[in-house]
C-alpha positions as YAML, in Angstrom:
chain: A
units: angstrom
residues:
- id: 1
  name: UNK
  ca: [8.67, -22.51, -4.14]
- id: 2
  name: UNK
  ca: [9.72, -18.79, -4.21]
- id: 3
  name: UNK
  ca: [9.08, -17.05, -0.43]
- id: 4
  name: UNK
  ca: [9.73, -13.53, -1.61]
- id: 5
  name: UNK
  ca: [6.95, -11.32, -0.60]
- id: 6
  name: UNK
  ca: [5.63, -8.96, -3.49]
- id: 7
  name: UNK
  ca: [4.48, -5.34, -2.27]
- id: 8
  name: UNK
  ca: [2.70, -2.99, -4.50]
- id: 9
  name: UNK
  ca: [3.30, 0.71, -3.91]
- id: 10
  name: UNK
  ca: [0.67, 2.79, -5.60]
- id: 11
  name: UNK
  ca: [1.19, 6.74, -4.92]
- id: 12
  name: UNK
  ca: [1.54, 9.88, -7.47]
- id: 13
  name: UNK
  ca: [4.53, 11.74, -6.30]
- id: 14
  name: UNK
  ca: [6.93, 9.88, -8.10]
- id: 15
  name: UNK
  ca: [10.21, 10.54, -5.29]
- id: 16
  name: UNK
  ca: [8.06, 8.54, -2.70]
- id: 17
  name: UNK
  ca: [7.55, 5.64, -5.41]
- id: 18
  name: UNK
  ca: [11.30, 5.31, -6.01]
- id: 19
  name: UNK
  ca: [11.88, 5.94, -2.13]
- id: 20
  name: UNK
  ca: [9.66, 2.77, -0.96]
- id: 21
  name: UNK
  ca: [10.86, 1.11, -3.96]
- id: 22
  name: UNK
  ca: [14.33, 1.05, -3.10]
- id: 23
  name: UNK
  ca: [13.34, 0.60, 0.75]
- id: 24
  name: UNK
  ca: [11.74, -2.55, 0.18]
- id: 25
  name: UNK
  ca: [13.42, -4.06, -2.90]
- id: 26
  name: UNK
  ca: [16.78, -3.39, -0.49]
- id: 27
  name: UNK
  ca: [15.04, -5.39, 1.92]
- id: 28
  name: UNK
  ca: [14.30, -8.47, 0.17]
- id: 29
  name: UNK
  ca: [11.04, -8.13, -1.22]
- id: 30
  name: UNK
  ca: [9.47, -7.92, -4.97]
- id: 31
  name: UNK
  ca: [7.89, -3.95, -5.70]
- id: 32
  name: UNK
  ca: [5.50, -3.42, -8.71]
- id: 33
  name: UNK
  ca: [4.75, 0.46, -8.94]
- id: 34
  name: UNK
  ca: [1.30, 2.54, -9.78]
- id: 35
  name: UNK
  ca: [1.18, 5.95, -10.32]
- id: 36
  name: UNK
  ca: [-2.69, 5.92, -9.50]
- id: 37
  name: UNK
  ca: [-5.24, 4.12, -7.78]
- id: 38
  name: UNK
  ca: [-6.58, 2.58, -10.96]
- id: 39
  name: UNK
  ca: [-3.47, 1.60, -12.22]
- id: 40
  name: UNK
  ca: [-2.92, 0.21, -9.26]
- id: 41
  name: UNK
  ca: [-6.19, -1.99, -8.89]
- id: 42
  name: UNK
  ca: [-5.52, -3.24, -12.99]
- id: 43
  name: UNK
  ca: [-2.17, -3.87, -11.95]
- id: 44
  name: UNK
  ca: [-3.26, -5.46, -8.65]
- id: 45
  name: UNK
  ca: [-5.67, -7.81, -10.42]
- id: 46
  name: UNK
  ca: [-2.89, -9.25, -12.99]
- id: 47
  name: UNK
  ca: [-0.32, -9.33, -10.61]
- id: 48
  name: UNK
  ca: [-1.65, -10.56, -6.82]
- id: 49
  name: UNK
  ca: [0.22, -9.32, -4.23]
- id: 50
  name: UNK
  ca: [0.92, -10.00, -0.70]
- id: 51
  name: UNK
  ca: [0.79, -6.30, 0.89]
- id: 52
  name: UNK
  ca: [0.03, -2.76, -0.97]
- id: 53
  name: UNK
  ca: [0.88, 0.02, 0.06]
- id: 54
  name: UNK
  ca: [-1.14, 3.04, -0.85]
- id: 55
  name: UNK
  ca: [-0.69, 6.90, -0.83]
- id: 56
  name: UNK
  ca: [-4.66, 8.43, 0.26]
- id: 57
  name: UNK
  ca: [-3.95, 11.45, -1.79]
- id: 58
  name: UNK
  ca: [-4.30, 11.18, -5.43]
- id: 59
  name: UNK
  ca: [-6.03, 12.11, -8.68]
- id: 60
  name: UNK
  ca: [-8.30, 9.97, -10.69]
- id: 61
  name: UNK
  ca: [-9.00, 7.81, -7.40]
- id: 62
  name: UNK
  ca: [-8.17, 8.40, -3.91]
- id: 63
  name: UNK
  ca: [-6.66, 5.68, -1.70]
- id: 64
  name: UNK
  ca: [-9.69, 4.96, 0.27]
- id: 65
  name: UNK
  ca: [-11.57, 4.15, -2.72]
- id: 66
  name: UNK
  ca: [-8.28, 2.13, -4.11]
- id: 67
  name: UNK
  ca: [-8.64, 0.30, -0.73]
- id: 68
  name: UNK
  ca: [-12.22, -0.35, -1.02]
- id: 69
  name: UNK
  ca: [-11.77, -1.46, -4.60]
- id: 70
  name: UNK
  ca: [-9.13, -3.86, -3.86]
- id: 71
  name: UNK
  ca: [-10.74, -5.46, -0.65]
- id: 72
  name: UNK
  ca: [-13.83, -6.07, -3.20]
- id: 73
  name: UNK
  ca: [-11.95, -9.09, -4.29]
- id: 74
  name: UNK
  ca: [-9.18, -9.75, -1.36]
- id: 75
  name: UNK
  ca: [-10.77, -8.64, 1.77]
- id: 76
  name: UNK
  ca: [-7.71, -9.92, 3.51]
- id: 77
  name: UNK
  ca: [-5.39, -8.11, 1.89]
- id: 78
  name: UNK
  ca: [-2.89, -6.30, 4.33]
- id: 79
  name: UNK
  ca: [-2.33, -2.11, 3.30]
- id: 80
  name: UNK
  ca: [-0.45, 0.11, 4.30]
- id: 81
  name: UNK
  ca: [-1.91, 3.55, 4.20]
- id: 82
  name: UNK
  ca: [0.02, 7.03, 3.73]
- id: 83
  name: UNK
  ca: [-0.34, 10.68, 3.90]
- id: 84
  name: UNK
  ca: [1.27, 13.12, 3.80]
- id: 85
  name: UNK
  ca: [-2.19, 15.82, 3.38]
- id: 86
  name: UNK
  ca: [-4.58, 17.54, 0.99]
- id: 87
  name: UNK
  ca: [-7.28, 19.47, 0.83]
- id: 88
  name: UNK
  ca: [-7.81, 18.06, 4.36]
- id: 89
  name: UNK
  ca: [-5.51, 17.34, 6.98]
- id: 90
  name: UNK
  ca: [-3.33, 13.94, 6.74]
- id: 91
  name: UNK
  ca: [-4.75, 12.65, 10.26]
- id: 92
  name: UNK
  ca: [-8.01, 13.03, 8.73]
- id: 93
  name: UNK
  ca: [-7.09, 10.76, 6.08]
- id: 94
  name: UNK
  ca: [-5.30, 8.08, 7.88]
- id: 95
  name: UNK
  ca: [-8.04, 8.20, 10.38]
- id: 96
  name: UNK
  ca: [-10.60, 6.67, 7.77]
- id: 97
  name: UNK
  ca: [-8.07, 4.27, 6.42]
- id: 98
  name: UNK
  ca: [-7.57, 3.10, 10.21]
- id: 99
  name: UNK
  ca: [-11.22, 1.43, 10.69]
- id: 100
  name: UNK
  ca: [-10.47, -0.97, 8.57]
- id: 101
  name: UNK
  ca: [-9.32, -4.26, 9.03]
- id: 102
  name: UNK
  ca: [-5.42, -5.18, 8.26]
- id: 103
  name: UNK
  ca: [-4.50, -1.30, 7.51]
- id: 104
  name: UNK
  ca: [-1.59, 0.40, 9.18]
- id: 105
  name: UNK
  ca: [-1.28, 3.96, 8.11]
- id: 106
  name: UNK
  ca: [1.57, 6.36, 8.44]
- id: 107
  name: UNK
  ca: [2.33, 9.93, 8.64]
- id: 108
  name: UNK
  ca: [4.61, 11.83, 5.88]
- id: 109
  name: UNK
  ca: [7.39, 12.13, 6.22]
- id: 110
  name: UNK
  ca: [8.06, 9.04, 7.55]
- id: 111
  name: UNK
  ca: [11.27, 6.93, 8.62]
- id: 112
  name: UNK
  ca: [12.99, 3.58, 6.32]
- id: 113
  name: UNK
  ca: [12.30, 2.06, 10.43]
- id: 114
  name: UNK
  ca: [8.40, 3.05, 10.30]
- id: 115
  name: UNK
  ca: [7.84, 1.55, 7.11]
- id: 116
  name: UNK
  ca: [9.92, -1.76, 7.65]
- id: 117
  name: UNK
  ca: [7.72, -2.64, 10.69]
- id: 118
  name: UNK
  ca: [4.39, -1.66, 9.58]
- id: 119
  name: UNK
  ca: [5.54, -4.24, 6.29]
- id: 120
  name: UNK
  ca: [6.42, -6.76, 8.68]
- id: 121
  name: UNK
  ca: [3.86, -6.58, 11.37]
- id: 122
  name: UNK
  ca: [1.58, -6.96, 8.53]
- id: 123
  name: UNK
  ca: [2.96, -9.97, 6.58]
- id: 124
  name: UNK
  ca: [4.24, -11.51, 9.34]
- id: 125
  name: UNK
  ca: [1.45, -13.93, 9.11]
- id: 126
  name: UNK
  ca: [0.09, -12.83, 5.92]
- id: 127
  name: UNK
  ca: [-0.89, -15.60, 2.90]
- id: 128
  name: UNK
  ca: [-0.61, -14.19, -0.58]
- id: 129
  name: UNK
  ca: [-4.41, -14.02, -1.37]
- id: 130
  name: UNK
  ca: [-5.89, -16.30, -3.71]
- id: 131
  name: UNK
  ca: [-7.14, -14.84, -7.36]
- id: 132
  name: UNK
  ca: [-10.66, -14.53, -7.79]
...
């Protein structure tokens, strides 16, 4: 049975894509990338994974309505939600994402360290969730 961990990084600025990429795929685990939030939910659906990461800033759908979308079907789902601003501040942003269940979210820039433990603290009793 394979144990790796697959994480799904969904964010539009394609430097902090490779960045986490290479972070976690360093680290052990499986990445699939999305440049969007509904790439990412498509690609979500055909590929479950165990923890996604999401970028709150982005066109065509922002990440608090990729995380909405997502916990449609897998309300469990651990995310890890990141900022680095917009139109509005980045706190505001992150502060949203925080009322909900199983989300960590984290400041831009942020440190390799930073995202490591949010990852962990998050699957360290995570279950891949079941397809619907």
């Amino acid at each position: 049975m394979n144990t790796t961990k697959r994480i799904l990084v969904i964010d539009d600025e394609p430097t902090a894509v490779d960045l986490l990429h290479r972070i976690l795929e360093l680290n052990g685990y499986e990445v699939l990338d999305a440049a969007n939030g509904i790439e990412g939910v498509e690609l979500f659906r055909h590929n479950i994974c165990d923890l996604v990461i999401t970028d709150m800033v982005m066109p065509k759908k922002d990440g608090l309505q990729t995380i909405l979308d997502l916990r449609d079907d897998y309300p469990d789902l651990p995310i890890i939600a990141i900022s680095g601003g917009g139109t509005i501040s980045k706190e505001r942003y992150l502060a949203v994402a925080g009322y909900l269940d199983k989300v960590i979210t984290i400041a831009k820039p942020f440190t390799i360290e930073t995202i490591l433990k949010a990852v962990a603290t998050l699957l360290g009793n995570s279950v891949k969730p079941e397809a619907s």
